[in-house]
C-alpha positions, 0 to 999 in steps of 0.5 A: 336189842338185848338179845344175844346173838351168836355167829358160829362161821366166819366166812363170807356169810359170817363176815358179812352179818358181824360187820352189818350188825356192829355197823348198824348198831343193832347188837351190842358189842357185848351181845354178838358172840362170834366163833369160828372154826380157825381162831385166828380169823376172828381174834381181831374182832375182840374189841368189837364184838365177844370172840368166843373160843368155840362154837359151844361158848357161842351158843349157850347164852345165845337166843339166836344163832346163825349157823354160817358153815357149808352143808358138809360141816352142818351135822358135826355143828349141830351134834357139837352144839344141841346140848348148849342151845337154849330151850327157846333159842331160834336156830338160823341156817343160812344155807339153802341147801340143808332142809328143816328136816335134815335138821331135825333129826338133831335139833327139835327147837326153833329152827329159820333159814335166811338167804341174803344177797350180795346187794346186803353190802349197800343195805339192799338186800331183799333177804328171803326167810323160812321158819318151821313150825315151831317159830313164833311171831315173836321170833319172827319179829325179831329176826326180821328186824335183825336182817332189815340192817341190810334191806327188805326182809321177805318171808316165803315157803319152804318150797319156794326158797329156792326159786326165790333165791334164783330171783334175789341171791342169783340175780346180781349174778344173772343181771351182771352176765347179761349186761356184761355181754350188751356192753361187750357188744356195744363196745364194738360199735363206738370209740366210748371206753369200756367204763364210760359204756359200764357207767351209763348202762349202770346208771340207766339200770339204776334209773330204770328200777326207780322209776319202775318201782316209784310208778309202779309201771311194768315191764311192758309200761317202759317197754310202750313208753321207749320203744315206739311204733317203728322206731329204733327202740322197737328194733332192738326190743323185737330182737330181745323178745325174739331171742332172749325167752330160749336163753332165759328159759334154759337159765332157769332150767340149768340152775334149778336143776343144779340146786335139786342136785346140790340139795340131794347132795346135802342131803346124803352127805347129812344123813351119811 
């Protein structure tokens, strides 16, 4: 690719897209330019990458720039750096926090959001994406073969970023709780070590999703298929399906409404 990227932010998000896009090769070292409000974070990366000494050097020659900050430093980003953006450069928020027309109001050009997950560390991320109006499917094209660095790229609404981030962002963090509990439960029932118990339930969530996406089966296709007509199995599904839809429920309930917060939030600390 010979577009020139620019990172401005160079937290965890920041840190995470310089190091996939050096490692994959997309970018050049030439092409990434990188600043960050604390200098000193970034001086190290000199000789991979094009450390820049502000984030309006970042910007100029970029054709796409990825805005990595929290909702509190966006608008005093995006009035440091309008003047510098190129006329058809695509701005790209990753936070899902500041709506299109919040930025907007600054920034009239090409504007996407790109939501990755930590699963992005082993190049599986399913990294959700939104553009306004303005985008074309050229940029769209080549955003999307930025981010395929890290795993599958999927386009959804506006609207739907933040159910799909429950789903894809918050997940590992979902799935992680719940299996933490099941092999704190187990280990109350066996002398096996607790990393013996991480390792076999890992490698059997690992199992259970090849085989369910490589089969195309559902749910209820592994359910039927393990857990038998008055066996064991069945005993333990009926406890979870029982259970578990009043907990699931309240998950979904608790973090929506969270994020409607964190998005008002945003939006006043934006606007004010």
């Amino acid at each position: 690719m010979d577009r020139k990227i620019g990172i401005i932010g160079y937290g965890s998000m920041g840190r995470m897209l310089v190091e996939k896009f050096m490692d994959s090769q997309c970018v050049s070292a030439k092409d990434l330019l990188v600043a960050n409000r604390t200098f000193e974070k970034i001086v190290h990366l000199k000789d991979k990458c094009t450390v820049c000494e502000s984030n309006r050097e970042a910007t100029k020659e970029a054709d796409i720039v990825f805005l990595c900050v929290r909702p509190v430093d966006m608008k005093d980003i995006l009035l440091e750096i309008k003047e510098h953006i190129k006329e058809d450069s695509l701005l790209v928020s990753l936070n899902g926090s500041i709506m299109f027309e919040q930025i907007e109001q600054i920034c009239k050009g090409k504007i996407a959001k790109a939501i990755p997950s930590v699963t992005a560390e082993v190049n599986q991320s399913q990294t959700l994406v939104c553009y306004n109006e303005q985008v074309t499917d050229a940029d769209k094209e080549c955003l999307t073969g930025l981010l395929s660095c890290m795993g599958m790229v999927i386009e959804l609404p506006e609207h739907e970023m933040g159910m799909g981030s429950e789903l894809v962002s918050c997940m590992p963090g979902f799935i992680a709780a719940i299996f933490q509990e099941l092999c704190e439960s187990a280990k109350k029932h066996t002398s096996l070590s607790e990393s013996q118990i991480a390792r076999m339930v890992l490698h059997t969530m690992e199992g259970t999703g090849t085989l369910m996406l490589e089969k195309e089966y559902s749910f209820e296709d592994v359910i039927s298929r393990v857990a038998t007509k008055g066996g064991i199995t069945e005993e333990g599904t009926k406890v979870i399906q029982e259970q578990f839809p009043v907990v699931a429920d309240d998950v979904f309930e608790k973090t929506l409404e969270k994020r409607r917060q964190t998005t008002e939030k945003a939006r006043e600390s934006f606007e004010g």
